[in-house]
C-alpha positions as CSV (number, residue, x, y, z in Angstrom):
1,X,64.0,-39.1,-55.1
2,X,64.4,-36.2,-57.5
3,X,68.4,-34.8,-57.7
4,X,68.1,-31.1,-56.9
5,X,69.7,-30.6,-60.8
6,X,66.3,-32.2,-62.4
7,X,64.2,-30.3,-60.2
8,X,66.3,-27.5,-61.3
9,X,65.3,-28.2,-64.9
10,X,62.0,-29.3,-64.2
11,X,61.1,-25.5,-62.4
12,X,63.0,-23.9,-65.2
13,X,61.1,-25.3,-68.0
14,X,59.5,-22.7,-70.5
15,X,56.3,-25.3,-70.2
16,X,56.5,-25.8,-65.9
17,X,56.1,-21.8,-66.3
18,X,53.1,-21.6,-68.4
19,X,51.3,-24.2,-66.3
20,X,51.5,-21.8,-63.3
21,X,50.6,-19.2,-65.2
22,X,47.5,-20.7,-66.5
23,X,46.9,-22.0,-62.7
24,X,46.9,-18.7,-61.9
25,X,44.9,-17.6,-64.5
26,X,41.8,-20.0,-63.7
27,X,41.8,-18.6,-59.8
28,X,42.0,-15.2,-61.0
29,X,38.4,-16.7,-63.1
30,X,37.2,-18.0,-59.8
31,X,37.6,-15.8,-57.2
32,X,35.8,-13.7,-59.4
33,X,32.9,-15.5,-60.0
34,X,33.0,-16.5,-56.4
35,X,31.3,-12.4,-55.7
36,X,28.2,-13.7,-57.6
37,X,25.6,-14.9,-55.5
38,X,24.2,-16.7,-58.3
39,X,27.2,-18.5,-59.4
40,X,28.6,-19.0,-55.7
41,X,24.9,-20.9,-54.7
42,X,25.2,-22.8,-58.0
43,X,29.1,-24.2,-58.5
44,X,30.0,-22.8,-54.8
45,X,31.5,-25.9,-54.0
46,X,33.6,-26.2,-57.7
47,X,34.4,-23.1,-57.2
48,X,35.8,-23.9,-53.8
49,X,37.8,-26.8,-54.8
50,X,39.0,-24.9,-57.7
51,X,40.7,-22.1,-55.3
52,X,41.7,-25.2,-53.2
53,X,43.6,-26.8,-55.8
54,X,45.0,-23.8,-57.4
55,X,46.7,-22.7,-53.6
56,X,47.8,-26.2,-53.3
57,X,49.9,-26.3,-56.8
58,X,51.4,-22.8,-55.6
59,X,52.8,-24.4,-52.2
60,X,54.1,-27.1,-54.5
61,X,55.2,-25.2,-57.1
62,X,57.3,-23.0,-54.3
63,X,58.9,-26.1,-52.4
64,X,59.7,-27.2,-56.0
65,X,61.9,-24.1,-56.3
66,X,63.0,-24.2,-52.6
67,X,64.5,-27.4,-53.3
68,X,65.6,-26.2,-56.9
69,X,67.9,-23.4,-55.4
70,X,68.4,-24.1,-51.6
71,X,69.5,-21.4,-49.9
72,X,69.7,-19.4,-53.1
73,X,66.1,-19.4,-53.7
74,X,66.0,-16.6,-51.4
75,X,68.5,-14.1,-52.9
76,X,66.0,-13.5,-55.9
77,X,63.2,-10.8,-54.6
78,X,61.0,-12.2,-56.6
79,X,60.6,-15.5,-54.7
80,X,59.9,-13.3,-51.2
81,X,57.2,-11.7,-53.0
82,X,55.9,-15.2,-54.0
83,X,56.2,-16.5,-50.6
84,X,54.7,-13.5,-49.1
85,X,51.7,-13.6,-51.4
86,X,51.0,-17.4,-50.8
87,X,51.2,-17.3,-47.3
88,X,48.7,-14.6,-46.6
89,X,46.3,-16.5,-48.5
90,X,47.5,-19.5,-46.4
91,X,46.5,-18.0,-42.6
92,X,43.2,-19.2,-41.2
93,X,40.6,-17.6,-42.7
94,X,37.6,-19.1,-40.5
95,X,36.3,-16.1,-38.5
96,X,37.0,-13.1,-36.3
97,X,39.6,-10.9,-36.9
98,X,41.2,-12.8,-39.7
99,X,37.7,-13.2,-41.4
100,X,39.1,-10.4,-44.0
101,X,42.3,-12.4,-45.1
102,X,39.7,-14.7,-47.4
103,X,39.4,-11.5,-49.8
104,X,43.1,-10.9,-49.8
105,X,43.4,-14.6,-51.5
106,X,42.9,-12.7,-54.8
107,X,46.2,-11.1,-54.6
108,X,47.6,-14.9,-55.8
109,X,46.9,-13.1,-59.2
110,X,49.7,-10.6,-58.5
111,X,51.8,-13.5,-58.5
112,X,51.5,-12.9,-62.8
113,X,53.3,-9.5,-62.2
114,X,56.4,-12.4,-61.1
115,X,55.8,-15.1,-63.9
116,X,54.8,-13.1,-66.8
117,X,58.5,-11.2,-67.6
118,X,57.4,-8.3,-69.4
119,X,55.4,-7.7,-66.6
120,X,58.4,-8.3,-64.0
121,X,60.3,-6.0,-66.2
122,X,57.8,-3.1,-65.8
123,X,57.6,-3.4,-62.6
124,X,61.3,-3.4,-61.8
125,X,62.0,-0.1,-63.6
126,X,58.6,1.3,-61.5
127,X,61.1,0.2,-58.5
128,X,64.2,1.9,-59.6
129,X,62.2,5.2,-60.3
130,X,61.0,5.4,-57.2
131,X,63.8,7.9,-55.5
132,X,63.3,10.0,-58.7
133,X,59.3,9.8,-58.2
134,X,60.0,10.6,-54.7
135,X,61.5,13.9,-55.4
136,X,59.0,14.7,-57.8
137,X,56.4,13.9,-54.9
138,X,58.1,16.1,-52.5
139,X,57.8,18.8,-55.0
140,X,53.8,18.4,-55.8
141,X,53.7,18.5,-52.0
142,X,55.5,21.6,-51.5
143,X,53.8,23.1,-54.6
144,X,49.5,21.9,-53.0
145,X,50.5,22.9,-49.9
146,X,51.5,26.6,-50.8
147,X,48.4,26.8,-53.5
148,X,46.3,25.7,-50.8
149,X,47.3,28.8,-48.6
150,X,47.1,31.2,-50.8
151,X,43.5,30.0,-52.2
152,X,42.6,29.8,-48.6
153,X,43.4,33.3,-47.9
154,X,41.8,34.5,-51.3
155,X,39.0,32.4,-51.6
156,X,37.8,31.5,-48.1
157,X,35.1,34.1,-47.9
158,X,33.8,33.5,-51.3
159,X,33.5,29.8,-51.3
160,X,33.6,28.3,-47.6
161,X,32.6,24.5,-48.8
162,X,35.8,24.6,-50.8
163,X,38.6,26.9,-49.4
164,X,37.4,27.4,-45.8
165,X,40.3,26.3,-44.1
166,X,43.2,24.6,-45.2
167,X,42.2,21.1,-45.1
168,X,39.3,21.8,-47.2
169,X,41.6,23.6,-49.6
170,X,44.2,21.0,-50.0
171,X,41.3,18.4,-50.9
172,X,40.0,20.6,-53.1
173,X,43.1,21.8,-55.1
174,X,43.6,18.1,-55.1
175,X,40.4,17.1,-56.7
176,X,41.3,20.1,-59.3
177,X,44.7,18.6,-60.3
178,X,43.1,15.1,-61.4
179,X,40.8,17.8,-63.6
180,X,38.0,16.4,-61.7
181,X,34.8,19.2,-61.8
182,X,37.3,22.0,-61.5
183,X,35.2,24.2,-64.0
184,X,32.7,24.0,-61.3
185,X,34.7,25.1,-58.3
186,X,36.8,27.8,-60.6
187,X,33.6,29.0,-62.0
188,X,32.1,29.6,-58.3
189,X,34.8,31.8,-57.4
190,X,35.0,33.9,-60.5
191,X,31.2,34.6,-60.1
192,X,33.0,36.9,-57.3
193,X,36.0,37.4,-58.3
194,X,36.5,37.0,-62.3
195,X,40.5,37.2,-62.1
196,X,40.3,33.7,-60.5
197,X,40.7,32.2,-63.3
198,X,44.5,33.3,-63.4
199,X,44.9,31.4,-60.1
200,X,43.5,28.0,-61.3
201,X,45.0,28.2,-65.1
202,X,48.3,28.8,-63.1
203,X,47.9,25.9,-61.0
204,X,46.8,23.5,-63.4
205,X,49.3,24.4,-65.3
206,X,52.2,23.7,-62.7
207,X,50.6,20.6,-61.4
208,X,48.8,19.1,-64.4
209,X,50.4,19.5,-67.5
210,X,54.3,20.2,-65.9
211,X,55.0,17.6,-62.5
212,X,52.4,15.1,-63.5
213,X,54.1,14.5,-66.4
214,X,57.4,14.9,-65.1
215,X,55.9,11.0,-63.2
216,X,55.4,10.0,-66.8
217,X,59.2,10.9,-68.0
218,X,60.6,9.2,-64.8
219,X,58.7,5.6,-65.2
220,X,59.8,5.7,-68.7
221,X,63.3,6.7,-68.7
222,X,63.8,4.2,-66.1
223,X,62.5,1.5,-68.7
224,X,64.6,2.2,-71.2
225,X,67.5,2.1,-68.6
226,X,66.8,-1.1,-67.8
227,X,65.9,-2.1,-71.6
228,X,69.2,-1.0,-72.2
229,X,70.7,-2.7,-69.6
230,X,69.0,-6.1,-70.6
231,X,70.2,-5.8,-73.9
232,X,74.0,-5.0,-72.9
233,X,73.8,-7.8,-70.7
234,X,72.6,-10.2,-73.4
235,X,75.0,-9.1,-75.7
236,X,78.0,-9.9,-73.0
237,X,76.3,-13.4,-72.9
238,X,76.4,-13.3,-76.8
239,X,80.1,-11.8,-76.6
240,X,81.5,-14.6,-74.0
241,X,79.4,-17.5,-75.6
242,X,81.5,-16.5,-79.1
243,X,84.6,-16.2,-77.1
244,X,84.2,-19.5,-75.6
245,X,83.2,-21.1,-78.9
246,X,86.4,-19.6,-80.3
247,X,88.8,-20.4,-77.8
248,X,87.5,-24.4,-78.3
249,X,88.0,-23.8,-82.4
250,X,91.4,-22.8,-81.1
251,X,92.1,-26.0,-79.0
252,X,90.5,-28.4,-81.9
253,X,93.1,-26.6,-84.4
254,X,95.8,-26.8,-82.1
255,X,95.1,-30.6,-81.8
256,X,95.2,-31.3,-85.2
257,X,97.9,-29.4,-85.7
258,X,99.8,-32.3,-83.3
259,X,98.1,-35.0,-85.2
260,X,99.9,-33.6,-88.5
261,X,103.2,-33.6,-87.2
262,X,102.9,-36.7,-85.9
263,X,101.7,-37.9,-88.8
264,X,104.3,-36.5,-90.8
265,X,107.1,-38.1,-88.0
């Protein structure tokens, strides 16, 4: 029986890490190829032992780390998100109204977002954006919803499949922010009413090239936040490992120091 210190050392091994990851790797290959009819009726059943085998090494590879870390094991959000992903693909799959879990097994390649760190890292400063991306949400919100009024109440009578009520505006003004055809629908309207083009300049404008962006600025300076806070944190690791070895230089000298005198006694 394993002590929980070499299972410790056996999960935290650089090499234990790029095994799963290449585990993961080869089901990502095969739940792709299982979509292809052809492939599926020729290497179905590889392909099905494959998947088999892969969900099988992540159970084991999570009681590994279960045993590893106890109780710990679940202070890290990381490991939820590994349990939660597992298990999903885990529930009976057979028929009926759980017949659509077998297409969620593919999110056991999410589980690289966990193992791969850059990609851990990327997604953790996505995570501390968020109340900073919320705001800027609230204020694309506030900023569709009052375009979409006023293009309703301009543009209603001149192009009904677009702006004929507000529902039909808000998609619309929506489909014009992603720059999606909105030459078409602007040009439509100014075949009536040629100053439209003030309107939807303005609004792209705002939405576009000002608050999209603002998304953009928000992700990154929440990276280099946590960049920053990675590399103050190893340099406290580099600080206190130096203090330590000096503190033991210290001791030694202080020893010798006691050897000389009594030596010299």
């Amino acid at each position: 029986m394993l002590s929980r210190d070499r299972v410790r050392l056996l999960v935290d091994a650089p090499w234990f890490n790029k095994v799963i990851t290449a585990v993961i790797l080869v089901n990502a290959i095969t739940l792709g190829a299982e979509t292809s009819p052809a492939l599926l009726a020729s290497f179905g059943d590889v392909l099905h032992a494959i998947d088999r085998l892969a969900l099988a090494v992540f159970v084991v590879e999570l009681a590994l780390r279960f045993g590893a870390y106890g109780r710990s094991f679940f202070r890290d959000p990381w490991n939820w998100f590994d349990t939660a992903v597992v298990a999903v693909t885990l529930l009976p799959t057979a028929s009926g109204s759980f017949s659509v879990l077998r297409a969620l097994r593919v999110m056991r390649v999410l589980r690289l977002v966990s193992v791969v760190p850059s990609m851990r890292r990327v997604v953790s400063a996505l995570l501390t954006a968020l109340p900073g991306m919320a705001s800027i949400t609230a204020l694309l919100a506030l900023v569709l919803y009052v375009s979409a009024v006023i293009a309703t109440k301009l543009f209603s009578g001149v192009a009904p499949d677009y702006f004929g009520h507000l529902g039909d505006s808000l998609f619309t003004l929506f489909q014009v922010m992603t720059g999606e055809a909105w030459s078409e629908v602007a040009r439509q309207v100014m075949a009536e009413k040629p100053f439209a083009w003030v309107f939807f300049v303005g609004y792209l404008v705002v939405t576009s090239f000002t608050v999209l962006n603002l998304f953009i600025a928000v992700a990154v300076s929440a990276m280099q936040n946590q960049v920053s806070e990675e590399h103050a944190e190893h340099d406290r690791e580099e600080m206190a490992a130096t203090m330590e070895i000096l503190t033991e230089v210290r001791r030694l000298r202080a020893d010798v120091e006691a050897l000389r005198a009594k030596a010299s006694a």
